[in-house]
MIDREN-312812 format. One line per field, with one value per residue (C-alpha): x, y, z. Coordinates in steps of 0.2 Angstrom, whole numbers, padded with zeros to 4 digits. Each point is the difference from the previous one (the first is absolute). Layout:
N
x	c(X	...)
y	c(Y	...)
z	c(Z	...)
//
This chain:
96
x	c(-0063	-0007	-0017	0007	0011	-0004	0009	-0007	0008	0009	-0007	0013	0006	0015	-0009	-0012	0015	0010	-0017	-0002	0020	0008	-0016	0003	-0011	0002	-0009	0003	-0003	0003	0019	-0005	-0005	0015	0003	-0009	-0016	-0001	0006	-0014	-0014	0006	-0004	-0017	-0008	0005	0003	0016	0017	0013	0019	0010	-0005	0012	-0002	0004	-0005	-0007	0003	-0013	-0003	0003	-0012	-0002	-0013	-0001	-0009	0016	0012	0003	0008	-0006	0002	-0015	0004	0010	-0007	0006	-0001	0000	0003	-0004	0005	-0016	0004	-0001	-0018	-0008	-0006	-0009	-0016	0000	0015	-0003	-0019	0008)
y	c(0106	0013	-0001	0006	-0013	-0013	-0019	-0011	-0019	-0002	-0016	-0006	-0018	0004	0005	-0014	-0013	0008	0002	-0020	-0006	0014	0006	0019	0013	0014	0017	0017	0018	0015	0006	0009	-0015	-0009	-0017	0000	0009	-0018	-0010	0007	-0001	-0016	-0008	0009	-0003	-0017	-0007	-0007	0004	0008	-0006	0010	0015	0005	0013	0005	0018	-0002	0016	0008	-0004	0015	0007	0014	0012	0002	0017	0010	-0013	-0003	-0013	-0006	-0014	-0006	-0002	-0016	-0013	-0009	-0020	-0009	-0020	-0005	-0018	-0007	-0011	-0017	-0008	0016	0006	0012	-0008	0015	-0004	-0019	0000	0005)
z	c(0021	-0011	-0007	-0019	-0002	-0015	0003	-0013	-0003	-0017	-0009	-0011	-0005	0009	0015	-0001	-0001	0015	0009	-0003	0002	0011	0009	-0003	-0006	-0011	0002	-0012	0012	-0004	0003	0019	0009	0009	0006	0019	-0007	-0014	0014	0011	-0013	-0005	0016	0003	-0017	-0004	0020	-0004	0008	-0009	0000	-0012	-0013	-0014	-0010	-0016	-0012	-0015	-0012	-0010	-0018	-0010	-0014	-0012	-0003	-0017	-0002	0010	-0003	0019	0007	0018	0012	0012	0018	0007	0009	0015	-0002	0015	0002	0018	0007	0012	0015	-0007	0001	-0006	-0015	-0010	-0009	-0012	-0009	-0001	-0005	-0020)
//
């Protein structure tokens, strides 16, 4: 896996209830990383075993620079919800 790649878990109180009921975890990347380099760093980071990953984009808020009247969009982001083996789980997301 490359080493510039950012995974971070997405905390919400959605993603804390399916963490609890459905055991599966959300994560935001950036829109380059695909679903076997998550699956992959996944399992090394947490020591879990990954069953399923689905993926879904999540589109850039757009904003205006006021001084040139400019209209922009910031870069997607790739959200990821991955299904563990059950048994496993991810301390991270239930310590909240």
């Amino acid at each position: 896996m490359k080493n510039n790649i950012v995974i971070q878990p997405h905390i919400t109180e959605k993603s804390f209830e399916m963490a609890n009921a459905l055991n599966k975890y959300v994560f935001i990347t950036e829109d380059k990383v695909n679903k076997i380099e998550l699956k992959k760093y996944v399992e090394k980071e947490y020591k879990v075993k990954v069953e399923n990953v689905s993926s879904l984009t999540q589109p850039g808020k757009k904003h205006t620079d006021w001084k040139t009247n400019r209209r922009f969009r910031k870069s997607d982001k790739k959200k990821y919800i991955v299904q563990l083996k059950k048994g496993d789980k991810i301390d991270e997301f239930l310590s909240k």
